[in-house]
VEXDREN-256153 format. One record per residue (C-alpha): y, z, x; residue in one letter. Coordinates in Angstrom, 3 decimals, always signed. Example, Ala and Ser with C-alpha at 12.3 -4.5 7.8 and 13.67 -1.06 7.14 Angstrom:
tordo north:-4.500; up:+7.800; east:+12.300; residuo:A
tordo north:-1.060; up:+7.140; east:+13.670; residuo:S
***
This chain:
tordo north:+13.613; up:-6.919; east:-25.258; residuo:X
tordo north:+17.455; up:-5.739; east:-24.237; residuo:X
tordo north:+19.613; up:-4.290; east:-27.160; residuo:X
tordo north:+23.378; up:-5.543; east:-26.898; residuo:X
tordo north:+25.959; up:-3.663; east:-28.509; residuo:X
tordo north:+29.640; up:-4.390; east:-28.773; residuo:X
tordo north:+31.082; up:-0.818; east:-29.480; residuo:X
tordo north:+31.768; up:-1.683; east:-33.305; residuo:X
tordo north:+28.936; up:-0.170; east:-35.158; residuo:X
tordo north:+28.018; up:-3.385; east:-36.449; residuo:X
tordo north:+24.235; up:-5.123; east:-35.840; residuo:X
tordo north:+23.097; up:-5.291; east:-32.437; residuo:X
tordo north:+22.467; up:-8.068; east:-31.020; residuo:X
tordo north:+18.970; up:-8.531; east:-29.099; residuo:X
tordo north:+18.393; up:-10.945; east:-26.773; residuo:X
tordo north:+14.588; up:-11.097; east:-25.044; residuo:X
tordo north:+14.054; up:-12.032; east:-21.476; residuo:X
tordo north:+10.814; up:-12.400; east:-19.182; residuo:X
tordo north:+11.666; up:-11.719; east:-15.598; residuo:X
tordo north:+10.711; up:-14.086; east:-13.653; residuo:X
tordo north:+9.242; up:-12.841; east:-9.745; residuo:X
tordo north:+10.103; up:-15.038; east:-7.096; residuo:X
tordo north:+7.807; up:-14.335; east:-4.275; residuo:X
tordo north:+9.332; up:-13.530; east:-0.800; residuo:X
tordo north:+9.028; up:-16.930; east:+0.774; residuo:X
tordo north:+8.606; up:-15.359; east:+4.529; residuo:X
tordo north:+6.087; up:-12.892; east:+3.786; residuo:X
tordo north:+3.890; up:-15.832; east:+1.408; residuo:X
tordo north:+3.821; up:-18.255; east:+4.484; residuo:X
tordo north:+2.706; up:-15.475; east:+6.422; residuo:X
tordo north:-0.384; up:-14.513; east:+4.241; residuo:X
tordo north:-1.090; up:-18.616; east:+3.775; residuo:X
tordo north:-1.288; up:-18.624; east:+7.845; residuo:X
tordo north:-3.801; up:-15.603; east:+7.441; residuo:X
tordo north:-5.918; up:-17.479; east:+5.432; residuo:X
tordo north:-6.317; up:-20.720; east:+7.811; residuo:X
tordo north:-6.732; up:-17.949; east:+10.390; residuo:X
tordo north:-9.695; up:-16.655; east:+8.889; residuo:X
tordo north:-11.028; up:-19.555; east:+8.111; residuo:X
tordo north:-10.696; up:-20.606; east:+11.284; residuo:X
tordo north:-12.316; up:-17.472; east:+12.821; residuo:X
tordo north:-15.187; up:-17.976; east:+10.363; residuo:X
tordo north:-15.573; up:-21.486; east:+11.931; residuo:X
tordo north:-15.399; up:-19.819; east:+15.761; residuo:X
tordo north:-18.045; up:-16.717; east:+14.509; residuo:X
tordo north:-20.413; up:-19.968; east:+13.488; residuo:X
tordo north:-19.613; up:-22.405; east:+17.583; residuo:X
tordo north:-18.506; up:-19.721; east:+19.559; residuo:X
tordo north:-21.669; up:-17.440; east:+20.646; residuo:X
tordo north:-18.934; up:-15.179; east:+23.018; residuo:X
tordo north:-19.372; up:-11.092; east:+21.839; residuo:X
tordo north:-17.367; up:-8.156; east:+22.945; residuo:X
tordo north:-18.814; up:-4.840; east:+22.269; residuo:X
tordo north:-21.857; up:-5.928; east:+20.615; residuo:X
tordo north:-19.770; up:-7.938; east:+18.454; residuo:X
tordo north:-18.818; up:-11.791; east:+18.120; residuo:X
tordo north:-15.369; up:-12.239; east:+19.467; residuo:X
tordo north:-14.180; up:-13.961; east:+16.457; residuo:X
tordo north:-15.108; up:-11.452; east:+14.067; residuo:X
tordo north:-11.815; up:-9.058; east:+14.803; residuo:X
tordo north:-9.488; up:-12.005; east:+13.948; residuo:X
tordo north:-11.110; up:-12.900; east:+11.091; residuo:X
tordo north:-11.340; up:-9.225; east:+9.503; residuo:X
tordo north:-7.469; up:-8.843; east:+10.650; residuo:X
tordo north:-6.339; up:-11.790; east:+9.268; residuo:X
tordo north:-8.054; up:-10.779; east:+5.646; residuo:X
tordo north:-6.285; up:-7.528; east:+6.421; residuo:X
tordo north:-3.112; up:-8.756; east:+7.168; residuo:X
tordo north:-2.913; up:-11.691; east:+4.459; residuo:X
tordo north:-3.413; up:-9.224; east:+1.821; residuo:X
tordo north:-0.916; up:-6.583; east:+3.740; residuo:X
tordo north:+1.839; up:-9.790; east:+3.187; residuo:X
tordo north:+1.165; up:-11.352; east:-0.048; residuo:X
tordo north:+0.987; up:-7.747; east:-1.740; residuo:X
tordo north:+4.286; up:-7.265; east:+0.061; residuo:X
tordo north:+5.759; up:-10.746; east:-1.042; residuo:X
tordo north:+4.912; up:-9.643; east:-4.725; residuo:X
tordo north:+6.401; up:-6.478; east:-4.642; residuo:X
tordo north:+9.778; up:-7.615; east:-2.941; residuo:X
tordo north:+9.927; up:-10.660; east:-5.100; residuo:X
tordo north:+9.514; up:-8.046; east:-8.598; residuo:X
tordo north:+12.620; up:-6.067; east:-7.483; residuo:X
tordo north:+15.887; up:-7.015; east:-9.972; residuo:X
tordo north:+18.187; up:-4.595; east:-7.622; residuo:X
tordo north:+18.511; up:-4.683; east:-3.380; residuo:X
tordo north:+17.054; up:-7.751; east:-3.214; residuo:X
tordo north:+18.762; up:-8.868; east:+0.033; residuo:X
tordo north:+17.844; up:-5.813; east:+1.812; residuo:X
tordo north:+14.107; up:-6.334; east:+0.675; residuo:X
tordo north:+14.500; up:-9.716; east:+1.935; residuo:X
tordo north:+15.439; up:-8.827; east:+5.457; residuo:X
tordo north:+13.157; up:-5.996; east:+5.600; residuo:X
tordo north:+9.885; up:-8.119; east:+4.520; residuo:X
tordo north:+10.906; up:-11.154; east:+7.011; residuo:X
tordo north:+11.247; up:-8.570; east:+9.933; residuo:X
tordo north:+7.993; up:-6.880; east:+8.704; residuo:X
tordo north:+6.265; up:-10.180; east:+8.643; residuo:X
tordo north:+8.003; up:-11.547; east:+12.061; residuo:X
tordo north:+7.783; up:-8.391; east:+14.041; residuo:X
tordo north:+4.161; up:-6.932; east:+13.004; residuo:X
tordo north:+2.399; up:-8.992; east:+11.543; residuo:X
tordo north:+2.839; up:-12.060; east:+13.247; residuo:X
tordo north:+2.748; up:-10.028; east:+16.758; residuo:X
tordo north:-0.192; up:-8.100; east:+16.534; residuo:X
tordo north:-2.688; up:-10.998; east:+14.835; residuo:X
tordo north:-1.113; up:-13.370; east:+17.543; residuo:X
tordo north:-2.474; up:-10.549; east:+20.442; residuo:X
tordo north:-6.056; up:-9.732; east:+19.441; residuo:X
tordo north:-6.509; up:-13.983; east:+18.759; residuo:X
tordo north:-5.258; up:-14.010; east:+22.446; residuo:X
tordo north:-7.732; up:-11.460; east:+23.179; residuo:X
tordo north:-10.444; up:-12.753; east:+21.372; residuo:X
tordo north:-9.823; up:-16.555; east:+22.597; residuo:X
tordo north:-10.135; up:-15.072; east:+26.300; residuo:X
tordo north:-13.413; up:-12.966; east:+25.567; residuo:X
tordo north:-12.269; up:-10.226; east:+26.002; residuo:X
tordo north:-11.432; up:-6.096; east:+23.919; residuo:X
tordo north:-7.955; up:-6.378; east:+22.076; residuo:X
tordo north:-7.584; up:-2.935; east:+21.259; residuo:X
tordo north:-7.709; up:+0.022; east:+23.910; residuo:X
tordo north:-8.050; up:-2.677; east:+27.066; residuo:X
tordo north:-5.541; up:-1.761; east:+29.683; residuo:X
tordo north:-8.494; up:-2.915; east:+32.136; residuo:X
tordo north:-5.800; up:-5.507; east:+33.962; residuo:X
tordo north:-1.949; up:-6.064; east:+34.058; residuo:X
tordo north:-1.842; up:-8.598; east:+31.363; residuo:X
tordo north:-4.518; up:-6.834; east:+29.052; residuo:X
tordo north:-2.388; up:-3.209; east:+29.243; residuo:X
tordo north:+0.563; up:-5.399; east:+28.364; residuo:X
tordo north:-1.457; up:-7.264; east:+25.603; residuo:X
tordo north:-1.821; up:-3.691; east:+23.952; residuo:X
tordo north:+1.269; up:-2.516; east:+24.846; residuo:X
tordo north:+2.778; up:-5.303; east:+22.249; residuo:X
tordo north:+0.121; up:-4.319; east:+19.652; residuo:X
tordo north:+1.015; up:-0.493; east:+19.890; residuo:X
tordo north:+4.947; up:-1.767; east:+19.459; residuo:X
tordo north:+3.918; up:-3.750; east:+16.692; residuo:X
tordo north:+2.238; up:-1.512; east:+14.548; residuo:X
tordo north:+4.779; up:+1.228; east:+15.281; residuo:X
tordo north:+7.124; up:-0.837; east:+13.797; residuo:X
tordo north:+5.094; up:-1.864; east:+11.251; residuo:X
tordo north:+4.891; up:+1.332; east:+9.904; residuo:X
tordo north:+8.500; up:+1.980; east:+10.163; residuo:X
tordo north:+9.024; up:-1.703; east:+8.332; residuo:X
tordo north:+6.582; up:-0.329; east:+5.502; residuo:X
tordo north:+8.418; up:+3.281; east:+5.022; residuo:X
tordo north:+11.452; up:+1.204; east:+4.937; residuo:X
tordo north:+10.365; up:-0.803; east:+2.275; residuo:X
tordo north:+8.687; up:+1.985; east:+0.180; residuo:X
tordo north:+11.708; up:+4.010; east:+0.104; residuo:X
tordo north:+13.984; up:+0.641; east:-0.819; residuo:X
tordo north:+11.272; up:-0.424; east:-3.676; residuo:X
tordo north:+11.446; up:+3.560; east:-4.889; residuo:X
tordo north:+15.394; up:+3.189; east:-4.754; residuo:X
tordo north:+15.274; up:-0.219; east:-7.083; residuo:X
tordo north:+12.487; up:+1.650; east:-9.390; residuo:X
tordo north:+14.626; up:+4.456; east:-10.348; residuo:X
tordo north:+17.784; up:+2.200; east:-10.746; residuo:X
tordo north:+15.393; up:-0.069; east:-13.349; residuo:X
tordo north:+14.629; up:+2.654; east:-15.609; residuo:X
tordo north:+18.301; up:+4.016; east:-16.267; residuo:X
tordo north:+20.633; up:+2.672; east:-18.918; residuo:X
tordo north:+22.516; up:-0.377; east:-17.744; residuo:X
tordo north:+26.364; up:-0.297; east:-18.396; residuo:X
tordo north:+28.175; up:-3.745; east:-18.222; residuo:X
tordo north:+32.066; up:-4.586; east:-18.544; residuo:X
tordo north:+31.270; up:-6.103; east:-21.537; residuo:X
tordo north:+28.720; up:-4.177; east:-23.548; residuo:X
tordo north:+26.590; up:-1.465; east:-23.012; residuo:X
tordo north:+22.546; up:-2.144; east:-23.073; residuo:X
tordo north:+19.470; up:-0.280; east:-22.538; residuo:X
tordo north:+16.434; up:-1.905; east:-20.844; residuo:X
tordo north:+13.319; up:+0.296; east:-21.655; residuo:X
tordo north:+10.373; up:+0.175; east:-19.796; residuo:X
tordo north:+6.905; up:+0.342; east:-21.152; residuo:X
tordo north:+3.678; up:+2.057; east:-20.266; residuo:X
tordo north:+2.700; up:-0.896; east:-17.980; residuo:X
tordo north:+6.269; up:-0.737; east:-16.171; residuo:X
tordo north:+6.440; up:+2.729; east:-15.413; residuo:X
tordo north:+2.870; up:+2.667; east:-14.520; residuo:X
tordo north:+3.913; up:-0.025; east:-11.608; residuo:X
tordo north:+6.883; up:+2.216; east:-10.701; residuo:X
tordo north:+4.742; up:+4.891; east:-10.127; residuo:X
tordo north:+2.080; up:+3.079; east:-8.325; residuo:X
tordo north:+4.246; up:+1.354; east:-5.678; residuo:X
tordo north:+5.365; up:+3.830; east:-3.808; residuo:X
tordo north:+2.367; up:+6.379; east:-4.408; residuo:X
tordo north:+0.861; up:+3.079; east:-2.975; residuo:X
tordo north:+3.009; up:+2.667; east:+0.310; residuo:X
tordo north:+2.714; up:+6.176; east:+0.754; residuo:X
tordo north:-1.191; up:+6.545; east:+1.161; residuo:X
tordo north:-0.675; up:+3.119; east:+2.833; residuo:X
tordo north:+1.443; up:+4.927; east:+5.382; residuo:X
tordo north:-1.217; up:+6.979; east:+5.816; residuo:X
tordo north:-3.522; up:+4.938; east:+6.329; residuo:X
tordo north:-2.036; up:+3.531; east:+8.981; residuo:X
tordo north:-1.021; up:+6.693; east:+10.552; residuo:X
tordo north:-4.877; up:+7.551; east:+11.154; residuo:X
tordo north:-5.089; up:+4.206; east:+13.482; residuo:X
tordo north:-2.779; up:+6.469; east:+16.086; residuo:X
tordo north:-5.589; up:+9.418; east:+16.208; residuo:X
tordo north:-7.861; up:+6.261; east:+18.081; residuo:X
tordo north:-5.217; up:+5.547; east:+20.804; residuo:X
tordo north:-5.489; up:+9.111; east:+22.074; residuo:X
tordo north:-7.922; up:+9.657; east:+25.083; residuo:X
tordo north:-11.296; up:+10.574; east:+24.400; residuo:X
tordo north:-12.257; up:+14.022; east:+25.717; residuo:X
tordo north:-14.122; up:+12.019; east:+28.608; residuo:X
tordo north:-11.074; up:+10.002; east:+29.246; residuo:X
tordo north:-8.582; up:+12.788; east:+28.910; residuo:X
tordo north:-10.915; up:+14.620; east:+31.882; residuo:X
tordo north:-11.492; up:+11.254; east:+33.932; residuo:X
tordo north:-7.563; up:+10.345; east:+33.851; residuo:X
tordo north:-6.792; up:+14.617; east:+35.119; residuo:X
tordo north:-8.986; up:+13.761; east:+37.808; residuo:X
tordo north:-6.833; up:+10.842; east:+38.904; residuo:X
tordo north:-9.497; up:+7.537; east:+37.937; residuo:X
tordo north:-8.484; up:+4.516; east:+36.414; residuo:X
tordo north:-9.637; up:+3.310; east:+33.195; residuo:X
tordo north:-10.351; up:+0.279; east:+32.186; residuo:X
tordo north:-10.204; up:+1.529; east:+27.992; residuo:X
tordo north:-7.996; up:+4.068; east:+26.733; residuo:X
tordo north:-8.695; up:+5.131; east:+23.575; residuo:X
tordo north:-11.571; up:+4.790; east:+21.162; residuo:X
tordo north:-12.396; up:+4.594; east:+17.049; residuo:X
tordo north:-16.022; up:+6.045; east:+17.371; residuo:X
tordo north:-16.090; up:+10.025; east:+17.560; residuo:X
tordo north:-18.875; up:+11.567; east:+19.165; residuo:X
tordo north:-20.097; up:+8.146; east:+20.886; residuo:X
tordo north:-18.772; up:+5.478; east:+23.142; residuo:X
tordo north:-17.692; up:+2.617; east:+20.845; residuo:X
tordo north:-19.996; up:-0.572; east:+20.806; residuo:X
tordo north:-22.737; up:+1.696; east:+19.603; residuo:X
tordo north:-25.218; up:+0.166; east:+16.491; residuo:X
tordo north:-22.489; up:-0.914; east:+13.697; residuo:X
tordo north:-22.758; up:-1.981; east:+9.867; residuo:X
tordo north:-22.724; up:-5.013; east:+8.982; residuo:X
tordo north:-19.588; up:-6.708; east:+8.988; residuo:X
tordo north:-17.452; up:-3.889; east:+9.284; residuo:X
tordo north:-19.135; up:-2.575; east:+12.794; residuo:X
tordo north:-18.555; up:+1.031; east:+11.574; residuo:X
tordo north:-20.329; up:+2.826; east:+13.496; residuo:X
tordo north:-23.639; up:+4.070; east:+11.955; residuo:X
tordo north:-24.645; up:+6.877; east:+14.400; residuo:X
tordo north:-21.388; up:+8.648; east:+14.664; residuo:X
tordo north:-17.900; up:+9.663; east:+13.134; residuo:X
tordo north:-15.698; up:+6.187; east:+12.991; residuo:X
tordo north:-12.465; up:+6.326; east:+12.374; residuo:X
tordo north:-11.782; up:+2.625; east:+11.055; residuo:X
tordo north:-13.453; up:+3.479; east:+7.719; residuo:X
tordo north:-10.088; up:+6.123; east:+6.904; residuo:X
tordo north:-8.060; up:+3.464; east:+7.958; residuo:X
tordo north:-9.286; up:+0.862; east:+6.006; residuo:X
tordo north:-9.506; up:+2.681; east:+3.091; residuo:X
tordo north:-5.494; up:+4.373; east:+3.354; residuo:X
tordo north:-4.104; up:+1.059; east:+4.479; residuo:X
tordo north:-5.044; up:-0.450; east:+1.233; residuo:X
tordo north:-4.106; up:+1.922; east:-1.171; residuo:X
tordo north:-1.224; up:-1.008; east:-1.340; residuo:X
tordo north:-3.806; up:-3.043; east:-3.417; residuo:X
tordo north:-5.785; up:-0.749; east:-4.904; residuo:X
tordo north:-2.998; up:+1.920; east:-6.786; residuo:X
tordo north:-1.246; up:-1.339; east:-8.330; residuo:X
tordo north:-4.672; up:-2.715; east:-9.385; residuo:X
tordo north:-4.972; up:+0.323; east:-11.406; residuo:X
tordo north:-1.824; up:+0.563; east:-12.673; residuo:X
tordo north:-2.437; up:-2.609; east:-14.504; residuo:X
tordo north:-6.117; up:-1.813; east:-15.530; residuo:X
tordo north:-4.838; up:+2.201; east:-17.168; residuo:X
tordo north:-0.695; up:+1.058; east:-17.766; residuo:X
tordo north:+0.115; up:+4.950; east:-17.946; residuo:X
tordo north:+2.240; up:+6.186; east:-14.651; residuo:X
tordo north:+0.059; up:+10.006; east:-15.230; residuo:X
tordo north:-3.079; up:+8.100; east:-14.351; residuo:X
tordo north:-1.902; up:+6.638; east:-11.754; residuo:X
tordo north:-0.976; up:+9.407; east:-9.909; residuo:X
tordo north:-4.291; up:+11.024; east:-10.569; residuo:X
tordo north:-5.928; up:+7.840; east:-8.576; residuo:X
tordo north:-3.815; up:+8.270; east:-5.788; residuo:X
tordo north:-4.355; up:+11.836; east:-5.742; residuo:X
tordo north:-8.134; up:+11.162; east:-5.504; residuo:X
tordo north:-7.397; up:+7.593; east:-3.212; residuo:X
tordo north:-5.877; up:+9.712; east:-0.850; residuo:X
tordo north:-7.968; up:+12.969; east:-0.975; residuo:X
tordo north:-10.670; up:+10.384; east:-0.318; residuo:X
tordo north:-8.830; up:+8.780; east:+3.027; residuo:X
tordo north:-8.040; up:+12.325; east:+3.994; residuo:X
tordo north:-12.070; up:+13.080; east:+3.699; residuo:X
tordo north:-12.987; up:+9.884; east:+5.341; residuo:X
tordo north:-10.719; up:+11.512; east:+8.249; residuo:X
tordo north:-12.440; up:+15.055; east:+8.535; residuo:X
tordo north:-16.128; up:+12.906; east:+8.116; residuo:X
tordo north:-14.838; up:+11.270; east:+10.984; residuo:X
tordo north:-13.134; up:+13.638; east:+13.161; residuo:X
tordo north:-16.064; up:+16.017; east:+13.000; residuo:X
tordo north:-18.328; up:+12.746; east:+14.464; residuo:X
tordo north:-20.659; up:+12.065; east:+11.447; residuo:X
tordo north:-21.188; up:+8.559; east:+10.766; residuo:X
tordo north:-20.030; up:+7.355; east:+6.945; residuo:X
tordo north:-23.361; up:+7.228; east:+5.957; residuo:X
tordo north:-25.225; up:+10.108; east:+7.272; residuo:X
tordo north:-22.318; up:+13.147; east:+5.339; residuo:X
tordo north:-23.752; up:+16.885; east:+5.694; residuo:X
tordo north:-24.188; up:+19.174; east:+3.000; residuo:X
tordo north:-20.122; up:+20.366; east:+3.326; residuo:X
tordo north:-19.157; up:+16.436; east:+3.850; residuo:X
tordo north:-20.926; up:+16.386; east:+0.035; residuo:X
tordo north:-19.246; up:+19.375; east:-1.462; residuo:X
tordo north:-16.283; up:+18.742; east:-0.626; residuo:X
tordo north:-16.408; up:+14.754; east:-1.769; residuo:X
tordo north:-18.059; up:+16.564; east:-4.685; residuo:X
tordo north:-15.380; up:+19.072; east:-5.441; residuo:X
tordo north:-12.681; up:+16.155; east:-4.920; residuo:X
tordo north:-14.529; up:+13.742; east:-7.528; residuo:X
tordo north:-14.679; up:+16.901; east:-10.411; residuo:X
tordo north:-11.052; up:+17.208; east:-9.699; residuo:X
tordo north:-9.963; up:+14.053; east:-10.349; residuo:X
tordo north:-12.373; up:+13.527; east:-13.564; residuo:X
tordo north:-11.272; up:+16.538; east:-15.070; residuo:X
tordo north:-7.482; up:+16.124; east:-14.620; residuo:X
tordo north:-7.627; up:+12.484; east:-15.709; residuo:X
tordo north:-9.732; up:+13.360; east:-18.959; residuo:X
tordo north:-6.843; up:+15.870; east:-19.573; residuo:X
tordo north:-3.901; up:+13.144; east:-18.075; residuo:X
tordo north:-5.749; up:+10.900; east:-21.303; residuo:X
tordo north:-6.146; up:+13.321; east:-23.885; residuo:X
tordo north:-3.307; up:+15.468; east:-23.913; residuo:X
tordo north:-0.043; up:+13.887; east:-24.907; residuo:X
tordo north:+3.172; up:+14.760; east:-23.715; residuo:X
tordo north:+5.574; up:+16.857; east:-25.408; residuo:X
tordo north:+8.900; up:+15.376; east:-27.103; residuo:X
tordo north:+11.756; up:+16.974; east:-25.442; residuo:X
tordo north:+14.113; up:+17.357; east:-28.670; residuo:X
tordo north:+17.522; up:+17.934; east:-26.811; residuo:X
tordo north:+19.393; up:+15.032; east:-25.440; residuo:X
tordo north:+22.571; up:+15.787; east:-24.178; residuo:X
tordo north:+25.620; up:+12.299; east:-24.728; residuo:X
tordo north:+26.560; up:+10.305; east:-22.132; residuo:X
tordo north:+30.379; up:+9.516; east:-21.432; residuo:X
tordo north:+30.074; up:+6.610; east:-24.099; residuo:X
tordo north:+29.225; up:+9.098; east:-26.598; residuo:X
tordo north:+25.972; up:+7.370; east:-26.778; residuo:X
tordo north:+22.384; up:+9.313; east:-27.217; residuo:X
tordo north:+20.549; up:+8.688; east:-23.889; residuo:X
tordo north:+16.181; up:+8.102; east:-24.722; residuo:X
tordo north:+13.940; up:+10.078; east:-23.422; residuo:X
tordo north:+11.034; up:+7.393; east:-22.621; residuo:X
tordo north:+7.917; up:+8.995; east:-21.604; residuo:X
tordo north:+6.415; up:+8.282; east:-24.936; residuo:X
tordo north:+8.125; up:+4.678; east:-25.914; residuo:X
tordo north:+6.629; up:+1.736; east:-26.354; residuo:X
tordo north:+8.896; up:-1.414; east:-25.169; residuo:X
tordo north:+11.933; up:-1.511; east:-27.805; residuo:X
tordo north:+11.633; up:+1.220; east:-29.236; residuo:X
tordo north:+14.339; up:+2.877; east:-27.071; residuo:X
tordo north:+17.193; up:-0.159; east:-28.342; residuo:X
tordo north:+15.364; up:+0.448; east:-32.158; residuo:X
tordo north:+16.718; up:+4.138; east:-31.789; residuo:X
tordo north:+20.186; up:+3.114; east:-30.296; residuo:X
tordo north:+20.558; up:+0.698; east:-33.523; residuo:X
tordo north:+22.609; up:+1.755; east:-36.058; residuo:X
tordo north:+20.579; up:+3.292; east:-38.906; residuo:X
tordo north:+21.271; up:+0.175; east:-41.385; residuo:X
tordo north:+19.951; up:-2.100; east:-38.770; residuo:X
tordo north:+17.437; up:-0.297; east:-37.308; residuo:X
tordo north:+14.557; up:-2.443; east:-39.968; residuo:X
tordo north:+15.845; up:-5.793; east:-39.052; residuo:X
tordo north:+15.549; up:-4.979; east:-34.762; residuo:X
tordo north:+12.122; up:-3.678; east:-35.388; residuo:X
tordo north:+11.694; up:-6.938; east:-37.349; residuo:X
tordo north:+13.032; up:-9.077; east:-34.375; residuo:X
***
């Protein structure tokens, strides 16, 4: 509900709108080509009896595409919900989807159609260049992403101030659920960011590599996830984490989509404190997932510190989001006029309307709470 008033004194009048998202177009057709990706790759893990590491070669694609299709269409949403920049958004999520996505999902389905490792193969000419365009893709990806976050955080803060037009002055508030979504956007690109960052700890040279490269040989793999093993060692199901030492893919999973998750709950709790409690514990939990990792224990098979320290993050979280619930914010009490002359609303606390109820003239103020 938006408050109009014309300056007079007189009844304001209110005028309710639904904003309407209008998906980025780009970014959608890129997650619908995900899906008949996977679907395809489920088809090639059932004909195709090819494996590469221990591992069918259509499996990658099809876990990348799921990856990547959920990457775009949360992107799509999230550009097509901004009221302010939207041309910039635009450009920035049809590079992100020409230039990343598109790139990297095209290489390891090129890899995996030959038979052959996408990631850390520089075995021949074409296979070094192969990764070469996946290593340029996802740096740019995560450029694309931090551009994006810090555009959507731009067009968040510009939403929740008062709105002056040449021809009346109006105040869109934002409710619980609003501010909630403000808050878990870019809290969610961040730990996204993240996330993706950890995925640049595998291409560094293993300690055997780092010594084997110093003494002049040439590698056919540069570059591993598993810590503590050679990759292509006994897997879980599905996600071929490794089960017998530290893998890195599980902290990059997990911080990638932090982009899903810190939304989801944003709609399930609808107050912006919460939020920021999960992604202090989503991220706290990708960080731990990293130190698991780095210090080569598989995901499953934590020591004693690994415990305490998951332990110790978990009482954290509980206890500051039992306080986040029951303690209620403060009224701040001093409110300072605006160049209008008009009493700016402090909305931590409102509920949607009741910012344009308090702007209403006192003899009116019944019949907008009625409307």
């Amino acid at each position: 509900m938006t408050a109009y008033f014309d300056g007079t004194g007189t009844t304001p009048r209110i005028r309710r709108r639904t904003p309407r998202t209008a998906w980025h177009r780009p970014l959608a057709v890129c997650a619908a080509a995900m899906g008949a990706l996977a679907a395809f790759s489920a088809v090639g893990l059932l004909v195709d009896g090819r494996t590469v590491m221990g591992e069918n070669v259509w499996l990658k694609p099809l876990k990348f595409a799921l990856s990547f299709g959920l990457y775009a269409i949360t992107l799509a949403w999230m550009i097509g919900s901004a009221r302010t920049r939207r041309r910039t958004l635009w450009w920035l999520g049809t590079l992100t989807a020409a230039a990343f996505v598109l790139p990297e999902i095209s290489a390891i389905t090129f890899q995996a159609a030959r038979g052959v490792r996408s990631h850390f193969n520089v075995g021949t000419a074409l296979d070094g260049a192969v990764f070469m365009v996946m290593g340029g893709a996802a740096y740019l990806g995560w450029a694309l992403t931090l551009a994006v976050g810090i555009v959507l955080v731009l067009q968040h803060r510009s939403a929740r101030r008062a709105v002056l037009t040449r021809s009346a002055r109006s105040w869109v508030p934002a409710d619980g659920a609003a501010r909630a979504m403000a808050c878990a956007v870019p809290l969610g690109v961040l730990v996204s960011l993240a996330g993706m960052s950890v995925g640049y700890l595998m291409t560094a040279p293993t300690p055997d590599q780092a010594q084997a490269l110093d003494a002049g040989a040439t590698l056919a793999t540069i570059g591993a996830h598993s810590v503590g093993a050679p990759d292509g060692g006994a897997g879980m199901p599905v996600t071929g984490w490794s089960t017998g030492s530290g893998d890195l893919r599980a902290a990059h999973f997990v911080g990638i989509h932090a982009l899903q998750v810190l939304p989801l709950v944003a709609l399930a709790v609808k107050r912006a404190r919460l939020v920021a409690v999960a992604a202090f514990g989503y991220s706290g939990l990708t960080g731990l997932l990293v130190w698991q990792a780095r210090r080569g224990q598989a995901l499953l098979e934590p020591d004693t510190t690994t415990l305490l320290a998951a332990g110790g993050l978990a009482a954290v979280v509980a206890v500051t989001a039992v306080a986040v619930s029951v303690i209620r914010p403060e009224q701040r009490g001093r409110l300072s006029r605006d160049e209008h002359g008009r009493t700016p609303v402090d909305d931590s606390t409102d509920t949607e309307g009741a910012a344009a109820v308090r702007h209403a003239p006192t003899a009116a103020r019944e019949e907008v709470r009625a409307s």
